[in-house]
N, CA, C and O of each residue as an XYZ file, in Angstrom:
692
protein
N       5.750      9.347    -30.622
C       6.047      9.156    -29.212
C       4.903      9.771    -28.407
O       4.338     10.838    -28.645
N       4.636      8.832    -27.316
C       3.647      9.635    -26.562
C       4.311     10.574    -25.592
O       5.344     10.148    -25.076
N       3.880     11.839    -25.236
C       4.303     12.664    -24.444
C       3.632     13.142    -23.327
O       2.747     13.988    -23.460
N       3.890     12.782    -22.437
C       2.618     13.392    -21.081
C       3.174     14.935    -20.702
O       2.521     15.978    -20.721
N       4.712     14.727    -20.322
C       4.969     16.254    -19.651
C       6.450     16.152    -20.147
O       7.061     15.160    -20.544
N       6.889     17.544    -20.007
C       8.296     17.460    -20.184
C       8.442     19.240    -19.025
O       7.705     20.213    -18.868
N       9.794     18.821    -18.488
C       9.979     19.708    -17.376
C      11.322     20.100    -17.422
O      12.109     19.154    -17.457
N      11.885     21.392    -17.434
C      13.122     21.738    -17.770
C      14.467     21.870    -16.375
O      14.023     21.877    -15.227
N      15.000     21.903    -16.438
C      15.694     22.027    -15.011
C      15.386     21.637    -13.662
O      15.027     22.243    -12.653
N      15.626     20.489    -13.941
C      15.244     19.512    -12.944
C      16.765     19.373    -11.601
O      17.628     18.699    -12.164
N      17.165     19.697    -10.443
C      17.670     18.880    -10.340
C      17.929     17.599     -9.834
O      18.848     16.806    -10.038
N      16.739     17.556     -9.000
C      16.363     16.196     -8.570
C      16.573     14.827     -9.455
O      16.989     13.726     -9.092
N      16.037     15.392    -11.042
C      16.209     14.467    -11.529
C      17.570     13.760    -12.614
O      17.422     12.906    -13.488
N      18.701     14.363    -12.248
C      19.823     14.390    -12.643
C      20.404     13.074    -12.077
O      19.601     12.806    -11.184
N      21.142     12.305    -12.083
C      21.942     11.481    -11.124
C      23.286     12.294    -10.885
O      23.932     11.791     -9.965
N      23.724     13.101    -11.296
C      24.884     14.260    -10.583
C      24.329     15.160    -10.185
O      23.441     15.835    -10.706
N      25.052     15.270     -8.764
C      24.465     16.395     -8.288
C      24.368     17.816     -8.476
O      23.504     18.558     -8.010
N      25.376     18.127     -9.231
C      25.621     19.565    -10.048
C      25.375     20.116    -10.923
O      25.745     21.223    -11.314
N      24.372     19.017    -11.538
C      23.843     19.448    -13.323
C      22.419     18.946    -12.850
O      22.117     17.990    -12.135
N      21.850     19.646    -13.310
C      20.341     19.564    -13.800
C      20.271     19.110    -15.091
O      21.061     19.268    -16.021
N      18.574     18.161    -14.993
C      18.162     17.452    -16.308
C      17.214     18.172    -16.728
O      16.646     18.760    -15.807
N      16.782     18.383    -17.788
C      15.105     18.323    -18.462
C      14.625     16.972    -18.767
O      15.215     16.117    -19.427
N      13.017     16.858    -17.977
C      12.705     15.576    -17.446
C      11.544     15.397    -19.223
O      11.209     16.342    -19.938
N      11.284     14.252    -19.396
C      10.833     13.788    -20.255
C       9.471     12.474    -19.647
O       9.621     11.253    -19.585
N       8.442     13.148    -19.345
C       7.658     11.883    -18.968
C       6.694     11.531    -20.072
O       5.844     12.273    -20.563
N       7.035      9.942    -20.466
C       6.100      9.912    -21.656
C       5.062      8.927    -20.947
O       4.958      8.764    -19.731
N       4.244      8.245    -22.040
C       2.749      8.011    -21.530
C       2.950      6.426    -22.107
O       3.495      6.159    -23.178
N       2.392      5.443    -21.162
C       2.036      4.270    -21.659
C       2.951      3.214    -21.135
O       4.105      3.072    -21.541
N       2.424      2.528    -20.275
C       3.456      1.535    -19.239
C       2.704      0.425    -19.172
O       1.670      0.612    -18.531
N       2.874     -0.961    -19.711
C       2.511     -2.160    -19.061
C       2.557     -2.836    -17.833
O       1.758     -3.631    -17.340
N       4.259     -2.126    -17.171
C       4.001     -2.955    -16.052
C       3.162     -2.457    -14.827
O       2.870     -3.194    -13.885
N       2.791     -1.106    -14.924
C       2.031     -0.729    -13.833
C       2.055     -1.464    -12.128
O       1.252     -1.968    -11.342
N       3.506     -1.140    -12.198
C       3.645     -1.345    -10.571
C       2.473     -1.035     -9.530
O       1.834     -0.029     -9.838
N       2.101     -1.602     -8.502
C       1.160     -1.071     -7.424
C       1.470      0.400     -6.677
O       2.596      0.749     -6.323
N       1.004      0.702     -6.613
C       0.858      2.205     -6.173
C       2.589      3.027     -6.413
O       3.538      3.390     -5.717
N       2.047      2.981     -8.319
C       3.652      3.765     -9.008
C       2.691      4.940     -8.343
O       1.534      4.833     -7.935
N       3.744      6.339     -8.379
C       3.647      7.258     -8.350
C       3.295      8.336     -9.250
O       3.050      9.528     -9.062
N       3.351      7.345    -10.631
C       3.117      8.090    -12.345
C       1.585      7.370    -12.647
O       0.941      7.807    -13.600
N       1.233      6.682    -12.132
C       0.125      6.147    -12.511
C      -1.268      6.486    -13.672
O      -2.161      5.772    -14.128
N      -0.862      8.095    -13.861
C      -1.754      8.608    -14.535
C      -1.105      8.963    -16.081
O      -1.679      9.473    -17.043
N       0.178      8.541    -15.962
C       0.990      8.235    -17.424
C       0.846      6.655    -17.919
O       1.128      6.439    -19.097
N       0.434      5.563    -17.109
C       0.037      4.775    -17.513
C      -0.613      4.255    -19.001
O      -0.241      3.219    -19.552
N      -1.584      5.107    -19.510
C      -1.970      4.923    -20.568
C      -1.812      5.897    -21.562
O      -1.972      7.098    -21.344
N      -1.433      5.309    -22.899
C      -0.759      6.122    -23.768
C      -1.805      7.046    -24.020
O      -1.516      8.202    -23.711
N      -2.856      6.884    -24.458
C      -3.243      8.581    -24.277
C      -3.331      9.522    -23.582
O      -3.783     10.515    -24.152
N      -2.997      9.671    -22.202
C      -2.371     10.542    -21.904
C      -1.385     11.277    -22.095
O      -0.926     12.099    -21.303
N      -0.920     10.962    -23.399
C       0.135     11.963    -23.961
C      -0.016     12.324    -25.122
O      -0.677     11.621    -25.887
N       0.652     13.702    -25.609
C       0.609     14.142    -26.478
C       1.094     13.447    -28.000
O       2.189     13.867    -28.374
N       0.597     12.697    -28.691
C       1.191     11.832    -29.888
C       2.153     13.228    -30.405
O       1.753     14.376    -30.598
N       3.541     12.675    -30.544
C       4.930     13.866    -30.906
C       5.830     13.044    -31.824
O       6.052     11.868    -31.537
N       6.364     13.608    -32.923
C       7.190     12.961    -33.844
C       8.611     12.609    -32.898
O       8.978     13.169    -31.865
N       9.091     11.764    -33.454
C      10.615     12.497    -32.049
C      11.540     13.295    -32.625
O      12.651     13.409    -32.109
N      11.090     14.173    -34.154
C      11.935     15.047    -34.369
C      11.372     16.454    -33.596
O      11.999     17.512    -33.629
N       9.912     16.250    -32.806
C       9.128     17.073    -32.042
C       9.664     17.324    -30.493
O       9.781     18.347    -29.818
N       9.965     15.767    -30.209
C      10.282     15.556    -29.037
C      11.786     15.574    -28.890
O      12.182     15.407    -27.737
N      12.590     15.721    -29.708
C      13.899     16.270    -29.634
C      13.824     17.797    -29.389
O      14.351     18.379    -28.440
N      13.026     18.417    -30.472
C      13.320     19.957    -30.352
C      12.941     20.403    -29.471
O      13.491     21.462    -29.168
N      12.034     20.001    -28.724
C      11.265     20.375    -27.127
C      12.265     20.489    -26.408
O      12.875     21.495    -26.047
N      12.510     18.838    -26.093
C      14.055     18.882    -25.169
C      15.146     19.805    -25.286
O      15.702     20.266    -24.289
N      15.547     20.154    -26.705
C      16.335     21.053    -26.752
C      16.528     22.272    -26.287
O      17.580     22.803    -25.930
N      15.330     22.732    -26.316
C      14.813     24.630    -25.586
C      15.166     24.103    -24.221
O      15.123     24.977    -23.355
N      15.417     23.209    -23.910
C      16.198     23.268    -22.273
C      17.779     23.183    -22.098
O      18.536     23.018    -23.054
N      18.075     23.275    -21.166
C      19.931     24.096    -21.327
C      20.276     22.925    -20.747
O      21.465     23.144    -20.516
N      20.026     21.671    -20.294
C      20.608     21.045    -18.857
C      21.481     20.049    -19.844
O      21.478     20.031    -21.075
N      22.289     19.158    -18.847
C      23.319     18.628    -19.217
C      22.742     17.372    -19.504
O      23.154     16.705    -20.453
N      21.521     16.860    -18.528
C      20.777     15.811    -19.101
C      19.798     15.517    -19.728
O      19.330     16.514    -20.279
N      19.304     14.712    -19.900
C      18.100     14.117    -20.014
C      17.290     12.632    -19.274
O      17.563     11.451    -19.488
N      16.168     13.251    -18.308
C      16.307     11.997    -18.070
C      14.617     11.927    -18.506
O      13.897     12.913    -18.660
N      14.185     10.412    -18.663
C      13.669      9.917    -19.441
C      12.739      9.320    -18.460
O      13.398      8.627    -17.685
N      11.079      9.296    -18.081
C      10.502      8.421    -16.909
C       9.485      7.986    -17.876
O       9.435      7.587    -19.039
N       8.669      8.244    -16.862
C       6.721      7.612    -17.635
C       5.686      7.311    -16.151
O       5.707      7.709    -14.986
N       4.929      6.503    -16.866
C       5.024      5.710    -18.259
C       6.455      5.081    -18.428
O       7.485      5.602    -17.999
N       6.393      4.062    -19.012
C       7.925      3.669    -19.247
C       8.509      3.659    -20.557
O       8.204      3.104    -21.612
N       9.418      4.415    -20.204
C       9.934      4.785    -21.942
C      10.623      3.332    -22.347
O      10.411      3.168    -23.549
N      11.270      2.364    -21.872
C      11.286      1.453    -22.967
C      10.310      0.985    -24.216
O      10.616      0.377    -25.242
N       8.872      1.543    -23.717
C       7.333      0.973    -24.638
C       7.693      2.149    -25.659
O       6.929      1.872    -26.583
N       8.216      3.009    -25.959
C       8.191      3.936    -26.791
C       9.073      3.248    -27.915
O      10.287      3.093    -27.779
N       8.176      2.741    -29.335
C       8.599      2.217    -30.198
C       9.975      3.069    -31.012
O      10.754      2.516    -31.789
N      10.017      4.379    -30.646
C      10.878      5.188    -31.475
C      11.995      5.978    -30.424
O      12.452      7.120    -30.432
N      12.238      4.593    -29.362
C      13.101      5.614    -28.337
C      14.538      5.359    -29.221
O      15.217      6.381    -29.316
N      14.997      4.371    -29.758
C      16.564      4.344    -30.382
C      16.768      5.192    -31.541
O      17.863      5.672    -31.831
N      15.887      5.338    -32.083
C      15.600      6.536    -33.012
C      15.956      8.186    -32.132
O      16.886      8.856    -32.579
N      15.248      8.658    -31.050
C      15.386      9.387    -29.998
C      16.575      9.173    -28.899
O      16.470      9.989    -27.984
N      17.112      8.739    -28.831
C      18.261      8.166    -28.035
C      19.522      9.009    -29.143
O      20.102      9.985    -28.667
N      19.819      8.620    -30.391
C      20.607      8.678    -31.125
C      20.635     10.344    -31.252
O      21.651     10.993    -31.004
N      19.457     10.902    -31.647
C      18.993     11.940    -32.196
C      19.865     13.007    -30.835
O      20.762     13.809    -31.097
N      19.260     12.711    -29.285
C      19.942     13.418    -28.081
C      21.309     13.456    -27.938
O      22.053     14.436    -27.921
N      21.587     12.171    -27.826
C      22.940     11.865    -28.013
C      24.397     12.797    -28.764
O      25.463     13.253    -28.350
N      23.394     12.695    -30.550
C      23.998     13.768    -30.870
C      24.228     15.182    -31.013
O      24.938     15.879    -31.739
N      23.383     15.386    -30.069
C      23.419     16.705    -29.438
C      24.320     17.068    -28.131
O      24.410     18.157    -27.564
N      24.875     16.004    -27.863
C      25.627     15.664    -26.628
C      25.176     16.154    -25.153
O      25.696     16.880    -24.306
N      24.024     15.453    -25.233
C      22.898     15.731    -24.416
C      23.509     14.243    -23.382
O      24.134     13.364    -23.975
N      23.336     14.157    -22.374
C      23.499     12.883    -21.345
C      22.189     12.700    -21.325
O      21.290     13.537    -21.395
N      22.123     11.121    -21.188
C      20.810     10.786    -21.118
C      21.001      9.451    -19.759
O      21.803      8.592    -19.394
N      19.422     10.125    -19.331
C      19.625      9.091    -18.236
C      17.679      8.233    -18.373
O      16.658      8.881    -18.602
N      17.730      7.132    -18.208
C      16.654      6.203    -18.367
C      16.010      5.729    -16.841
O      16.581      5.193    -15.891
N      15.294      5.943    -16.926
C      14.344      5.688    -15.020
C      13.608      4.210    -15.571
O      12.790      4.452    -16.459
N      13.673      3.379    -15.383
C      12.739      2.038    -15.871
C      12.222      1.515    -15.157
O      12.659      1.651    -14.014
N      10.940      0.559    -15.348
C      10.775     -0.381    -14.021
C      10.959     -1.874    -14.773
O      10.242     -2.815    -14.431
N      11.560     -1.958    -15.394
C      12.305     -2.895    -16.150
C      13.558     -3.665    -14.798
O      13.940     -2.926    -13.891
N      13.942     -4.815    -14.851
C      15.088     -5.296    -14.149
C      16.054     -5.138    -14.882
O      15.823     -4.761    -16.031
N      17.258     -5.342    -14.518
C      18.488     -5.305    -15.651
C      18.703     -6.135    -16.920
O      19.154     -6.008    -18.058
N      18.243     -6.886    -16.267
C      18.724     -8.384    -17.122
C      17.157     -8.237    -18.496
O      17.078     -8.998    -19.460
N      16.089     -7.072    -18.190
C      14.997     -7.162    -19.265
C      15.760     -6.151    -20.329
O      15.927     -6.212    -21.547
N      16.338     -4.730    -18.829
C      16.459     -3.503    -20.249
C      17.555     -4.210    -20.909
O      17.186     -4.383    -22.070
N      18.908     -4.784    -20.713
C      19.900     -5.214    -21.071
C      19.142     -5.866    -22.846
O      19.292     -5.252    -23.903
N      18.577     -6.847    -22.736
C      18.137     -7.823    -23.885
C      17.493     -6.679    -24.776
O      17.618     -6.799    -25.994
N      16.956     -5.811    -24.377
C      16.600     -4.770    -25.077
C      17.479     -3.854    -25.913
O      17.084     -2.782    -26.372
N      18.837     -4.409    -26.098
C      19.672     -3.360    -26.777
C      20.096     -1.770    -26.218
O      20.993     -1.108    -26.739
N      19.386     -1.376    -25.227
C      18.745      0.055    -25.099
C      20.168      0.546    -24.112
O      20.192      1.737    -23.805
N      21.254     -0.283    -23.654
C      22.320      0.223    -23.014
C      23.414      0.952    -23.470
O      24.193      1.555    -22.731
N      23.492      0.888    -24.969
C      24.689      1.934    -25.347
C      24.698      2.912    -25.416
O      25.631      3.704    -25.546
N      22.990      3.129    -25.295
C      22.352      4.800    -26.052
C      22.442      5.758    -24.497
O      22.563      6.975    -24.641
N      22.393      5.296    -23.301
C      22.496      5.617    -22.104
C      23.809      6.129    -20.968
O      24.893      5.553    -20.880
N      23.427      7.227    -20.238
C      24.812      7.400    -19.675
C      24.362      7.080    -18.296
O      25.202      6.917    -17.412
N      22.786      6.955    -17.998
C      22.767      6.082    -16.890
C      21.435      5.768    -16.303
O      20.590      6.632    -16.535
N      20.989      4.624    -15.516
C      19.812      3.901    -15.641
C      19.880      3.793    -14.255
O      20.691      3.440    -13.399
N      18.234      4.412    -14.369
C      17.844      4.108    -13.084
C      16.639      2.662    -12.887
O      15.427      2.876    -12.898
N      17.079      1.576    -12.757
C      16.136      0.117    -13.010
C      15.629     -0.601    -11.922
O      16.363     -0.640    -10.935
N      14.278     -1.327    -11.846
C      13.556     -2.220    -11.493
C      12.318     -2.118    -10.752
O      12.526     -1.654     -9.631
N      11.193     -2.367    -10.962
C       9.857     -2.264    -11.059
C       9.755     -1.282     -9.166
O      10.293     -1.677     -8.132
N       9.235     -0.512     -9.275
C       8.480      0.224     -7.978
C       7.544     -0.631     -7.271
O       6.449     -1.111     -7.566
N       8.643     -0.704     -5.787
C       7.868     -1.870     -4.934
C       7.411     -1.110     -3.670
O       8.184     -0.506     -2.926
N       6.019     -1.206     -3.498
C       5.708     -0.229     -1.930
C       6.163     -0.379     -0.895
O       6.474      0.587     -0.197
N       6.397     -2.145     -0.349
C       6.475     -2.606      0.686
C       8.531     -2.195      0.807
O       8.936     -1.986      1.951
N       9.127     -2.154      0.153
C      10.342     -1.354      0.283
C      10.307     -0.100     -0.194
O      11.406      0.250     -0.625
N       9.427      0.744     -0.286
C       9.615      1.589      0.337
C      11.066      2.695      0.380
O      11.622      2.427      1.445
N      11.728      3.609     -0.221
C      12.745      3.828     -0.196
C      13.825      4.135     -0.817
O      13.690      3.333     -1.741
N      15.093      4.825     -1.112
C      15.828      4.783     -1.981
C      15.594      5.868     -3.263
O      15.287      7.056     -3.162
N      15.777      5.281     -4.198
C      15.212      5.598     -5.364
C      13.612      5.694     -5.649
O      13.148      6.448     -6.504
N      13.036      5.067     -5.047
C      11.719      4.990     -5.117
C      11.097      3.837     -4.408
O       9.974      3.903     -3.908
N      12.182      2.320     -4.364
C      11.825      1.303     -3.154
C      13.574      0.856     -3.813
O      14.181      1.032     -4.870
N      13.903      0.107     -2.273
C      14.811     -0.181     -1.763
C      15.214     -1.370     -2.721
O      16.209     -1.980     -2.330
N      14.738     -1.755     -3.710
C      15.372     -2.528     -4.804
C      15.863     -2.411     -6.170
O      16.545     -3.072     -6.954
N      15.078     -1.009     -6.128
C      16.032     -0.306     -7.511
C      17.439      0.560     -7.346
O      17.822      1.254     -6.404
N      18.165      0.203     -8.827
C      19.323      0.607     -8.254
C      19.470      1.623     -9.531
O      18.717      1.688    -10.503
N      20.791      2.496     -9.234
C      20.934      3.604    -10.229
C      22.551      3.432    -10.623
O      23.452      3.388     -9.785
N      22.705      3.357    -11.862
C      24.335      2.886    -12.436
C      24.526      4.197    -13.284
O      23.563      4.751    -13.814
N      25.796      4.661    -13.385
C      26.061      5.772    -14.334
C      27.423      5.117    -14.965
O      28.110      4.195    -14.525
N      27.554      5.782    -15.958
C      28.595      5.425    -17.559
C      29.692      6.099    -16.225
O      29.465      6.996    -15.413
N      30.772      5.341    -16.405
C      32.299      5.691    -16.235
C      32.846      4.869    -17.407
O      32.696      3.684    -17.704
N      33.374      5.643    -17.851
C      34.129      4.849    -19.303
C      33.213      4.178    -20.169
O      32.098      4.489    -20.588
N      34.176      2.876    -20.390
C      33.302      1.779    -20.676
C      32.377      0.925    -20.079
O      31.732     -0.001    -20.570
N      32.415      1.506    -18.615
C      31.599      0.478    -17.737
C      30.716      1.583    -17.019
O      30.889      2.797    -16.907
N      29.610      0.658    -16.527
C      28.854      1.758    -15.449
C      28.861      1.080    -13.938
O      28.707     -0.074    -13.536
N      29.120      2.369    -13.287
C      29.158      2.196    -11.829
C      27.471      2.473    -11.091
O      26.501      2.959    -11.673
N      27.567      1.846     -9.251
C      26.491      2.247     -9.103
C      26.622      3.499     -8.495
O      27.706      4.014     -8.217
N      25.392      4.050     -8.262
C      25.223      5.577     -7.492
C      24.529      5.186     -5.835
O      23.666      4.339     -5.604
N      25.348      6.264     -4.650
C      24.535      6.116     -4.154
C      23.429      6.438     -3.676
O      23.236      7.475     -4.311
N      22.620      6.330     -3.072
C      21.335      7.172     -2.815
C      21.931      8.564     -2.635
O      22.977      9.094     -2.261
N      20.701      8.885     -3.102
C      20.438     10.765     -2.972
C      18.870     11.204     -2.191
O      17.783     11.478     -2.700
N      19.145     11.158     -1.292
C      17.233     11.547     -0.919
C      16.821     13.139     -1.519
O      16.929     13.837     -0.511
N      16.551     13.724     -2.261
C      16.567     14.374     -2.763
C      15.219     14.794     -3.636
O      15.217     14.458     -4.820
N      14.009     15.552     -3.081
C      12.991     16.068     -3.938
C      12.889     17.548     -3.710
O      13.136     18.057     -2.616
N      12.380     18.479     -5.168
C      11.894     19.784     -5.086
C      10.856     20.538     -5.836
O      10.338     20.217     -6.905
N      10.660     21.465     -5.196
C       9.233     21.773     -5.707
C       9.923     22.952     -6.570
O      10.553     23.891     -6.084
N       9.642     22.683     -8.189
C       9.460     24.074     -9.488
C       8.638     24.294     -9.596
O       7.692     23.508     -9.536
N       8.560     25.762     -9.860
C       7.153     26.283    -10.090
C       7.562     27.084    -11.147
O       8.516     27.852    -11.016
N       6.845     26.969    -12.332
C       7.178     27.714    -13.273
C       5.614     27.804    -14.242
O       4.847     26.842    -14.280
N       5.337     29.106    -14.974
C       4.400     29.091    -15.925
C       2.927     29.060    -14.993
O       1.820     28.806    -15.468
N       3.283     29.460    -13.220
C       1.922     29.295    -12.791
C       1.804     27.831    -12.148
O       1.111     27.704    -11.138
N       2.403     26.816    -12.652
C       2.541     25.401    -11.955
C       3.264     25.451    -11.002
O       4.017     26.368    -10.674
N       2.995     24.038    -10.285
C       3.558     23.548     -9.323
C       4.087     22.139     -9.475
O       3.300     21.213     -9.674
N       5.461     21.931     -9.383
C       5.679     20.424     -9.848
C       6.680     19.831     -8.523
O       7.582     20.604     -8.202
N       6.587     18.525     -7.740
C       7.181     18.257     -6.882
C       7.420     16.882     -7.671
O       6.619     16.130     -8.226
N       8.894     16.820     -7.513
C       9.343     15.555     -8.458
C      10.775     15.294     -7.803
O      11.311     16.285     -7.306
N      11.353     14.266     -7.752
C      12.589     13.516     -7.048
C      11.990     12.516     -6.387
O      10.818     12.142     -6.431
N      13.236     11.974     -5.545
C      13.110     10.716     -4.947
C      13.743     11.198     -3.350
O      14.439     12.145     -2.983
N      12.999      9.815     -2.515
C      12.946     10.130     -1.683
C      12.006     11.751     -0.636
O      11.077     12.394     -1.125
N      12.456     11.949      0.410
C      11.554     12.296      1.250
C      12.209     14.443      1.721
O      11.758     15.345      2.426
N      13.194     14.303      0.972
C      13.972     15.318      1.454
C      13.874     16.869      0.640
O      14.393     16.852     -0.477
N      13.498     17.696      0.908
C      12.613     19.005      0.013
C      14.181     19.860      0.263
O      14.659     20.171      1.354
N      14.860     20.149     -1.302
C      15.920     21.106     -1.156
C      15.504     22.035     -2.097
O      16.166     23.055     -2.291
């Protein structure tokens, strides 16, 4: 798996508001939306080549209730159902950020392994939302997933000497 960054206690990047994720950004995206915001995860070497019995145990040294998953787009990660399974049974929540549409991640198998998806390619000219005003965010209720609604919601961690500003939308908590 390629690995660009991984970030622990996130809560921006949670889709509940009360639990924090450890964020997972891996490296290597085809669709390269126009002015994504990850742009420099774009190509897989920018990440660290990680077994995903590597990239499980990483994730693990973090306490949060989720996981959420960006890039780069982790659907390109040949060994994410392999990694999906592995979190899972750790009873880790996992949440998927894609710029995939529904109807691509869907054909992809990649929906059972998920407790909730944030989907569809980063558009500038909307501007908004999640990241533009056409992606939407669904979370697992039961057997079905519901949608979420916006959260404007970004914050700045600083940990280890860094500085990391990550969420969506325009709003610094």
């Amino acid at each position: 798996m390629n690995v660009a960054r991984i970030l622990y206690g996130s809560s921006s990047n949670s889709p509940v508001p009360d639990q924090d994720a450890d964020v997972v950004w891996f490296s290597g995206c085809t669709i390269k939306c126009p002015e994504c915001i990850n742009r420099r995860f774009w190509e897989p070497r920018r990440g660290a080549k990680m077994s995903v019995d590597q990239v499980v145990q990483k994730v693990l040294m973090g306490r949060s209730a989720w996981v959420s998953l960006t890039g780069g787009e982790p659907s390109e990660q040949p060994e994410l159902v392999e990694f999906l399974k592995l979190i899972r049974a750790k009873k880790r929540k996992v949440l998927i950020n894609t710029g995939l549409e529904y109807e691509e991640f869907i054909s992809l198998g990649l929906l059972e392994y998920v407790d909730a998806l944030k989907y569809g390619p980063y558009m500038a000219e909307l501007r908004g939302g999640f990241g533009s005003l056409n992606q939407r965010m669904i979370i697992r209720a039961g057997d079905v997933f519901a949608e979420l609604p916006y959260r404007d919601m970004k914050e700045l961690i600083i940990s280890n000497s860094t500085i990391t500003e990550t969420g969506y939308g325009t709003n610094f908590q």
